[in-house]
Each structure stands twice: as C-alpha cells, then as structure tokens.
C-alpha positions in Angstrom: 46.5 6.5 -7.3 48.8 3.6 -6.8 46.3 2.1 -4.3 43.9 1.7 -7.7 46.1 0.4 -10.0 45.2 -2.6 -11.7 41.4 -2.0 -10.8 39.1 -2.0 -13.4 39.0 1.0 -15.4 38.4 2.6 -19.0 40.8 5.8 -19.4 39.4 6.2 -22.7 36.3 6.3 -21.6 37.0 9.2 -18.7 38.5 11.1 -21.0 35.7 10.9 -23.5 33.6 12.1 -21.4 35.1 15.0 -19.6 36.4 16.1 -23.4 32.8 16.1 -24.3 31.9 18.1 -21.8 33.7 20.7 -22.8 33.1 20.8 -26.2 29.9 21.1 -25.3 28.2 21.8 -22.1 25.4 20.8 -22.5 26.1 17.0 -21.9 26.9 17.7 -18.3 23.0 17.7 -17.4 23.4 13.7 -19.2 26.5 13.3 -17.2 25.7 14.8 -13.7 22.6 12.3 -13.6 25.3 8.8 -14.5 28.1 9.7 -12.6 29.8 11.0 -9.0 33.7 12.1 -8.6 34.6 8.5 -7.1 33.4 6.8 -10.2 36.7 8.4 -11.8 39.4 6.1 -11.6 42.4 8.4 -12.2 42.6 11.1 -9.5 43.7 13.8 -12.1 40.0 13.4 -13.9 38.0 13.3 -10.4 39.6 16.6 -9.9 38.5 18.0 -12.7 35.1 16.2 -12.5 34.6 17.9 -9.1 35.2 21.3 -10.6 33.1 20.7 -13.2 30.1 19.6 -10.7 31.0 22.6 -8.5 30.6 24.6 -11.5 27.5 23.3 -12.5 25.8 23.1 -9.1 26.5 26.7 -8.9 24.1 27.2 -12.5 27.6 28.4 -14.3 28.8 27.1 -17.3 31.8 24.8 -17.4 34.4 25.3 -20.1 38.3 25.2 -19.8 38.3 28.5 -18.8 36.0 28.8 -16.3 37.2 25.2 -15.1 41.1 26.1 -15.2 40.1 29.0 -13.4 38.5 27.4 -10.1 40.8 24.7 -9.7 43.9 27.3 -10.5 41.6 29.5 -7.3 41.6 26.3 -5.6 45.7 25.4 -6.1 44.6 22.1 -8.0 45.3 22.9 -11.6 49.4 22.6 -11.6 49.1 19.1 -9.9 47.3 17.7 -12.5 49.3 19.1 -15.3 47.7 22.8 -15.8 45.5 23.7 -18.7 47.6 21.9 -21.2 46.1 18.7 -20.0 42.6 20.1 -20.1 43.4 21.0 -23.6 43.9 17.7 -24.5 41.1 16.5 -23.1 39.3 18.5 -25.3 41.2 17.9 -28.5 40.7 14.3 -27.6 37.2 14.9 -28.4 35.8 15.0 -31.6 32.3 14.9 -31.3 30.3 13.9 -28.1 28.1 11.3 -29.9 27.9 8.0 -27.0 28.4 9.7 -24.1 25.5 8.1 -22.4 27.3 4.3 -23.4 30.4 6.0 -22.2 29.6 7.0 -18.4 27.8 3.4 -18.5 31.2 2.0 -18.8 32.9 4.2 -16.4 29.8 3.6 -14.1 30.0 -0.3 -14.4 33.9 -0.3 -14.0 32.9 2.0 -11.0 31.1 -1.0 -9.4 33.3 -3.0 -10.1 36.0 -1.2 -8.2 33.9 -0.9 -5.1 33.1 -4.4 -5.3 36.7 -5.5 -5.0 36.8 -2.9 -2.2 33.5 -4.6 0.0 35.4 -8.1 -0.7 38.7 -6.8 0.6 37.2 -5.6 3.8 35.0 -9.0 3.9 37.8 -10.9 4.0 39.5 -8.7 7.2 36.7 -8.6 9.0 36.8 -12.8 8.4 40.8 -12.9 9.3 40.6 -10.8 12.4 38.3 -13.2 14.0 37.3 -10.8 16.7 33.5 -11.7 16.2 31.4 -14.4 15.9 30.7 -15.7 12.4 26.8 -14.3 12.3 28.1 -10.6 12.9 30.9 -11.0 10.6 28.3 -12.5 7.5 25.9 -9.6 8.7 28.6 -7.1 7.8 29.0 -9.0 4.7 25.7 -9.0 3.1 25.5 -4.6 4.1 28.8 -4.2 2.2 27.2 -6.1 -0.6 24.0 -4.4 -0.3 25.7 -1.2 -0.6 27.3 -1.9 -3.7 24.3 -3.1 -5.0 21.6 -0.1 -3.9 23.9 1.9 -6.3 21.7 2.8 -9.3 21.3 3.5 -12.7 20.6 6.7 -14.6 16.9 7.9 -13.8 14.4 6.5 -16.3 11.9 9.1 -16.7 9.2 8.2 -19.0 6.6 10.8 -20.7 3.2 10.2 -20.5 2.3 10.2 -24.0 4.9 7.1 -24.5 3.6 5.4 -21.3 -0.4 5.6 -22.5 -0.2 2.9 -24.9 1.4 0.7 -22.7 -1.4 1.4 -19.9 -4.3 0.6 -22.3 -2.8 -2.6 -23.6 -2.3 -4.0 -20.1 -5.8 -2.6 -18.8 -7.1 -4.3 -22.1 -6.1 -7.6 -20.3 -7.7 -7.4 -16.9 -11.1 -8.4 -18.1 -9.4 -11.7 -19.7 -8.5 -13.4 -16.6 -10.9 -11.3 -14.2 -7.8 -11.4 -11.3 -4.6 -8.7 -11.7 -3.1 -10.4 -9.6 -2.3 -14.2 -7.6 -6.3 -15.5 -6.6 -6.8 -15.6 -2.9 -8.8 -18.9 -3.1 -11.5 -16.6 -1.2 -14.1 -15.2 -4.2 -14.9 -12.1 -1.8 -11.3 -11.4 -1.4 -10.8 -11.6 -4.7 -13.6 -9.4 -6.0 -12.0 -6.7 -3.5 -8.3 -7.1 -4.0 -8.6 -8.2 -8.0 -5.8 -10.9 -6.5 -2.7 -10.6 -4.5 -0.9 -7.7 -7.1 2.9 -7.8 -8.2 5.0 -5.6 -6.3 2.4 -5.1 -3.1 3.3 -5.6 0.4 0.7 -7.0 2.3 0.0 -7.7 5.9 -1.8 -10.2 8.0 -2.6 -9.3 11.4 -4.5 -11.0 14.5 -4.3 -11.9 17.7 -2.3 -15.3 19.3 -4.6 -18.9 18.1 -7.0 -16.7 15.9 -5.0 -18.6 12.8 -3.2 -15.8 10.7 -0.6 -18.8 10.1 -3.5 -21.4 8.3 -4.8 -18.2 6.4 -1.3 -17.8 4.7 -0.9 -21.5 4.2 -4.8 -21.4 2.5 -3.2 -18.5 0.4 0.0 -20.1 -0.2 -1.3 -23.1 -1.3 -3.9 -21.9 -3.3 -1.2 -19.9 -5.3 1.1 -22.8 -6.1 -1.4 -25.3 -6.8 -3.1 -23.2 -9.4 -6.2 -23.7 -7.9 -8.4 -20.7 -8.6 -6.4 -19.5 -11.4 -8.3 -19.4 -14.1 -5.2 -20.5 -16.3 -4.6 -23.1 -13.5 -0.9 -21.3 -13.2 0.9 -22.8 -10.8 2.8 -19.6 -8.9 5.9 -20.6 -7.4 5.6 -19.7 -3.8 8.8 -19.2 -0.8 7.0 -19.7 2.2 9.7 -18.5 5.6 8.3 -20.0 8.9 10.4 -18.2 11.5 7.8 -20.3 14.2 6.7 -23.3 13.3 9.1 -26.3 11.8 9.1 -26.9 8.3 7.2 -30.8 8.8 4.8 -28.9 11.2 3.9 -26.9 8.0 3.9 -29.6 5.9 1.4 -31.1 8.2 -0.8 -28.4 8.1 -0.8 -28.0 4.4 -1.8 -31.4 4.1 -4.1 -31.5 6.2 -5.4 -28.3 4.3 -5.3 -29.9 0.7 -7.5 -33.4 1.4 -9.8 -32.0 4.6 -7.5 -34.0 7.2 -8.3 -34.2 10.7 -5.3 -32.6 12.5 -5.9 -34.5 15.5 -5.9 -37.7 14.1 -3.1 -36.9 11.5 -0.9 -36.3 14.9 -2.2 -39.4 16.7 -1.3 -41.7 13.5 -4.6 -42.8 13.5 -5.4 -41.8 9.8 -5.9 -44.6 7.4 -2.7 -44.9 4.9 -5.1 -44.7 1.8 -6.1 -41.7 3.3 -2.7 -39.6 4.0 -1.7 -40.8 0.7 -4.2 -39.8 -1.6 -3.6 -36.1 0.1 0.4 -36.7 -0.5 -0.7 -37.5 -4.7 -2.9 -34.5 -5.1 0.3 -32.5 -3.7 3.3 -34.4 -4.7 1.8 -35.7 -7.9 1.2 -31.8 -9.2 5.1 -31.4 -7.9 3.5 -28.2 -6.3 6.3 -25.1 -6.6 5.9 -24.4 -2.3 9.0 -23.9 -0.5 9.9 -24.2 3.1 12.6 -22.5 5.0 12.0 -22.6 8.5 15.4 -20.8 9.5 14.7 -18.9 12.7 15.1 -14.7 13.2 16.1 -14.4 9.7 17.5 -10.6 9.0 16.3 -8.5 6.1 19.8 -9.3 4.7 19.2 -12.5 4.7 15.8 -13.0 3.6 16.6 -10.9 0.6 19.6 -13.2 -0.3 17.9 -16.0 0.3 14.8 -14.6 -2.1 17.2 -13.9 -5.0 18.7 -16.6 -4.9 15.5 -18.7 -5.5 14.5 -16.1 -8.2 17.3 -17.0 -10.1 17.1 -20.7 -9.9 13.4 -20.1 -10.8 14.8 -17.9 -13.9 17.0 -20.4 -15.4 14.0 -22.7 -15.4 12.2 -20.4 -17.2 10.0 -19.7 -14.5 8.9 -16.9 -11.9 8.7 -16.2 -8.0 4.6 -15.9 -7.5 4.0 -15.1 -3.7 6.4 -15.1 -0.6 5.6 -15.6 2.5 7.2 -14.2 6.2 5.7 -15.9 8.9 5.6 -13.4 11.1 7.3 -10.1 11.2 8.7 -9.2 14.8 10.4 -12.5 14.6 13.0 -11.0 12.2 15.9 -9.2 13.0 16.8 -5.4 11.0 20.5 -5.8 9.7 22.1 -3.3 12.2 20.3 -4.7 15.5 21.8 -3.8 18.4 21.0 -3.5 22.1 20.6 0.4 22.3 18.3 0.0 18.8 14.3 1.2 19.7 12.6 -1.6 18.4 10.2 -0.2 16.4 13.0 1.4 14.2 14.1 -2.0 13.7 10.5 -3.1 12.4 10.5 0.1 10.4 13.7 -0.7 8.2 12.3 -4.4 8.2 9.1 -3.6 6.5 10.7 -0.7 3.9 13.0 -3.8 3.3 10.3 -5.9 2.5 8.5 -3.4 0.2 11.5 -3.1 -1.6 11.7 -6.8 -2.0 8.3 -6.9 -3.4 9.1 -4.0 -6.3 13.1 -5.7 -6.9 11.3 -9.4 -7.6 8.1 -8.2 -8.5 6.2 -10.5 -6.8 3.7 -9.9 -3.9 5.2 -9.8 -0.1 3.1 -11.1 2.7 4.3 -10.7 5.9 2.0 -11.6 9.2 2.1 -9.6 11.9 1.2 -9.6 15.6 -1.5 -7.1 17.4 -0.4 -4.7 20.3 -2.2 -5.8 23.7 -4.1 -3.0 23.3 -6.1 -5.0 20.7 -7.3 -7.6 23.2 -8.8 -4.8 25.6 -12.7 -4.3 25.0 -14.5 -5.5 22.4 -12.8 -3.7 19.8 -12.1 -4.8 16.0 -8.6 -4.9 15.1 -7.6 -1.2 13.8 -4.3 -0.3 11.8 -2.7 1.4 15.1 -3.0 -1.9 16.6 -0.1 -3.3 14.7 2.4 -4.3 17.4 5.7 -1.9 16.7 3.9 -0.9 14.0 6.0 1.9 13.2 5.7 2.3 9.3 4.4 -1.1 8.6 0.8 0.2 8.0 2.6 2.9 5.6 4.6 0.6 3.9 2.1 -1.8 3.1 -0.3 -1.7 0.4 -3.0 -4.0 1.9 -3.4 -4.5 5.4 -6.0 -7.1 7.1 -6.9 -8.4 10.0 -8.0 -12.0 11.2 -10.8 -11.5 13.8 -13.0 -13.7 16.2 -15.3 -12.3 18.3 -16.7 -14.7 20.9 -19.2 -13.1 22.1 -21.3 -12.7 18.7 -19.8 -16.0 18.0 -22.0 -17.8 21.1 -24.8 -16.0 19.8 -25.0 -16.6 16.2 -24.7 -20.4 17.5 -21.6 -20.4 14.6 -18.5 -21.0 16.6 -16.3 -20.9 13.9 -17.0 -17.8 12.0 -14.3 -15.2 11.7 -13.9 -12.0 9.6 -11.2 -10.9 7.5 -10.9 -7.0 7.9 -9.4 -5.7 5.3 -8.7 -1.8 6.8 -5.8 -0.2 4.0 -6.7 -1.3 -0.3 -3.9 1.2 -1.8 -6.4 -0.3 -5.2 -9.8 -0.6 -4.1 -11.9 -0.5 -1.2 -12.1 -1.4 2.4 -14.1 -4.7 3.5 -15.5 -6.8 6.2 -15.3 -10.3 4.7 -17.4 -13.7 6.7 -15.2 -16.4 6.8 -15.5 -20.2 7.6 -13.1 -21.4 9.7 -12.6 -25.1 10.4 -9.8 -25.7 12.6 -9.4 -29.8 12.2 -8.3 -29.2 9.2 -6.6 -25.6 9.2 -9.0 -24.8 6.3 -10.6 -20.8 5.5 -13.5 -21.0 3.0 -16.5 -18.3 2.6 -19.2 -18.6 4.9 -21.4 -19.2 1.8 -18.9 -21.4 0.2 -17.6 -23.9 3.0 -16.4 -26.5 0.5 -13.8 -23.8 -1.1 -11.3 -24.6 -3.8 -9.7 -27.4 -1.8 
C-alpha cells in the first residue's frame, strides 16, 4: 500500500460502497458494471472486492458470511482484520442511496491514479534515453490512450425513451434536405443525404485519376458553406501526408476561381486575377486547415484531431469534416519490422472509425487500389483496396474514382470519370458521371459543369 499513498483516493467512498453491498446485494449488479478490483485504492477493500466479484460471477449471493467464508477458505480474511472489519463496513452503512455517485468517485479517483502511473513511466522512458525521441513520444501517446479507452458505466437506453428522440430528429431531415455535410455533387448528395456525423468514408482510385482534387472539391465545399442550404461554414482538418501544404493551397485555389494550374505555376496569371480567388477565400476567413506532417500514426492524428476540437469548442464552434490524404501513408502505433502490414492498416482504419464516433464528425480517408485493379478493364471493386484488410468493413461508405480510357476515346469526352460508390451503410449503391477538368482541379456533374464553385 505504501507505493499508493498520497494518490488520489476517497476511503469514504470504498467503504460506502462495499457496506452497501452488503446490506443489500442487490447493488452489486450496479456496482460490477462501474468498477474492477484495481479501482480500490486500499488493498484491504480490493480483497474484499475480489471476493465479492468471485462470488457473484459464480451466481451466489454475497453477504458477510458467504464473503468471510471464501476469503477465510482462501487465507485472506485475518490479514485484513477478519470479519470484525467486514462488520464495520456494514455498520458503516446506513442505507445504500448514491451508490451509483459513489463508484463514480472511486472510478474517477481510479483514473486519476493510473494517470500519475502512465506519467511516471513517461518520464523513464524520457530519462533513460535509450531511444530516439519519436519511439519514446509513441509510447507516450499508448500510455495515454490507455488511460483514456477506460470507460464509463454502460448506457443502455429502452426503446420506448429513445422513440421520441428518433421522431424529433427525423422530423428535421426534410428541413434542410441533407443529414449530413453537402458533397457539392447534387447526385452524391441525393444518394449519401450528405457526408453523415460519425461515418468513415473512403476514397479510392488509381495513381493521377485525382482522388486528392475530389477531397479538396469536398473539403472546400464543406468549409465554404457552399451548398449548405444554411450556408454553414463546417470547419474542416484537412492531413496531406503527400503533397506540401502551399501545393494544396494551390490547388484549392485554383479550385475556388476556375484557375489555370499551369499558368498559376508559370506566374503567368494576372494579379487581379490570383487575387480576386485569394478574396473569395480569405475574405469568408474559410475554417480549412492544413497539416502536411508526413507518416502521421493513429496516435498522433487523434491527438492532433482533439486538440483542434477543443480550440474549435472554446470558440463555440464544431469540427465538420476531416480529411487523411491517403491511408497507407500512415503508420499503426505499434509498427514494427516483423508487423504484416495489412494488420497495421487494420488497426489504422478501426482507429479512424473510432475517431469519427469520439468527435462526431465524418472521417475521409483516401486510399490506394491493389495492382490487381489496373489489370483488364475492370471497375474498381471493394477487394481492390490495397491492404485492404478491414478498411471496407470499417467504413460506412466506400467509393471509387474511375477513368476508363477506352470509353473515354469513344464518347469523344476525355474528361469524364465516374464516382462508384460500391458500400452505402444508409442508402444505396451508385454509378455517378462526373466532369472532371484538370486545369483547374475542379469535379462538377456531367450535367452541371459550372458546379457550386
């Protein structure tokens, strides 16, 4: 015990609880959901917590009896004072009204404990210097993510209280016609109802098909409010882990006013020109961030993601959209040489997923096509996700970006592409005709070439 003293703790609050429990038994049900043995911070109670749990695991009833008896069976009860000091815990008790605030407060103290723990071991790991600085941070954000994966008592909700709730919020989707971010695509949108809180979506295609200028169309059309029928402008984190952050700045410039790319990089743009596109963007002080920091971890992208969330918060706004250009250029927390890769991309993309529910806020993360895909004529399918692992389960929307030249030369429309969408988790499947003009990185509707830009 002497290696916990001074640690966050509430005695009273231990005691409550394992008094209340045997006054009356039935609390343990409330209990056994809130708290484990280690969230005890004097050893005497984790003892007879254990017991208790043992007890109860095994569908008998725990009382002072039954629990003096097992611990006596198990040579534990003299070291921890014998029944007199389950007595007291008992006598301690006079009704068990607030246990549920009560294991809150051992729970929180709990975290508190283990949180002093992860910084103690932080801070060796730092002083031993044996590895570099980006294995030692690595190990860092894990310790911290472990103390912070621990969760709260399950909140199970009855359908009868959850019905209201449900027809007041589908009682809103006809008001805006979107449930979600707008695409900037009308097709899209009619498909997907918008880009939905909490959904993980993937873009595929092949190299120079432009899955990179899609997500910039989508990203800018979220945070410029363009579309929305509200005219929201949605916050959006946009993660480049390929291009430099003024190379996307380019782009999305060159997206917003119709700029020729190649005369944007030969200067030869009049200034009236550049500037009236830097107005419509910097004038609107459009919510888009850039971070362009390459092989980001999951770790990292997270804490980097809440930390924006936060700063958002305090100005009384939201995260709308994030964006992970692309996916196999991030690294899974525990990489290592002997790791199979597509484990790697597997804990990357349930990392992402959870990302999307914890900030509730849509995920999209592109993604490059096996070279399978490029054999034959074939349209992109879902098992030609490169490593896909269990991105395509993962993900609640996954689409591709497809060119086919050959029906390209024919149709005499060089720039037509198709946005396969081939997993809706909310709707259906589609085929969707795009417009692609690559001067200007823009994706419009083949019907609707002049877009929202």
């Amino acid at each position: 015990m002497s290696e916990f003293r001074g640690l966050p703790h509430s005695e009273e609050a231990e005691r409550s609880v394992l008094g209340s429990i045997f006054r009356d038994y039935r609390v343990v049900d409330v209990v056994a959901e809130q708290l484990e043995e280690g969230d005890f911070y004097d050893e005497r109670h984790r003892v007879v917590y254990a017991a208790v749990r043992a007890l109860h695991l095994a569908q008998k009833q725990a009382d002072i009896l039954t629990v003096a008896d097992k611990l006596r069976r198990d040579h534990k009860l003299e070291p921890i004072g014998g029944e007199s000091f389950l007595m007291d815990l008992a006598e301690g008790v006079l009704a068990t009204a607030g246990i549920e605030a009560h294991c809150e407060l051992i729970r929180q103290k709990s975290c508190l404990r283990q949180l002093i723990g992860a910084s103690n071991r932080i801070l060796e790991n730092a002083y031993e210097e044996s590895d570099d600085a980006e294995q030692v941070m690595d190990r860092a954000s894990s310790e911290i993510m472990a103390v912070q994966a621990r969760k709260g008592p399950l909140q199970l909700e009855s359908l009868v209280d959850l019905l209201p709730k449900a027809l007041e919020r589908i009682s809103t989707y006809g008001e805006r016609g979107l449930l979600g971010i707008p695409t900037g695509i009308p097709a899209l949108n009619d498909t997907l109802r918008g880009f939905r809180n909490q959904a993980l979506l993937i873009l595929g295609a092949r190299p120079g098909v432009g899955k990179t200028a899609l997500a910039l169309n989508f990203a800018l059309t979220a945070a410029t409010g363009r579309g929305d029928p509200d005219k929201i402008q949605h916050p959006v984190l946009f993660f480049s882990m390929e291009m430099g952050k003024f190379e996307i700045v380019e782009r999305l410039l060159c997206i917003s006013a119709g700029l020729d790319a190649s005369q944007l990089y030969r200067g030869q743009l009049p200034d009236f020109t550049v500037q009236e596109a830097v107005n419509d963007l910097y004038s609107g002080r459009v919510p888009l961030m850039i971070d362009d920091t390459a092989g980001l971890n999951i770790l990292e992208l997270r804490s980097r993601c809440k930390r924006a969330a936060a700063q958002l918060k305090n100005e009384g706004r939201h995260i709308g959209m994030i964006f992970i250009d692309y996916l196999q250029l991030m690294q899974a927390p525990t990489a290592s040489k002997n790791e199979n890769r597509q484990n790697e991309i597997a804990q990357i993309s349930r990392g992402l997923k959870q990302l999307a529910k914890e900030l509730d806020c849509p995920v999209m993360a592109l993604s490059q096509l096996s070279r399978e895909s490029a054999k034959g004529e074939t349209k992109p399918q879902l098992y030609h996700l490169r490593e896909s692992g269990s991105i395509e389960q993962d993900a609640d929307v996954v689409m591709f970006l497809y060119r086919e030249e050959k029906d390209n030369a024919e149709t005499g429309d060089s720039n037509m592409v198709e946005l396969l969408i081939r997993k809706n988790r909310a709707g259906p499947q589609k085929e969707i005709p795009l417009n692609w003009e690559p001067r200007s990185f823009r994706f419009t509707e083949l019907d609707d070439r002049y877009g929202n830009f």
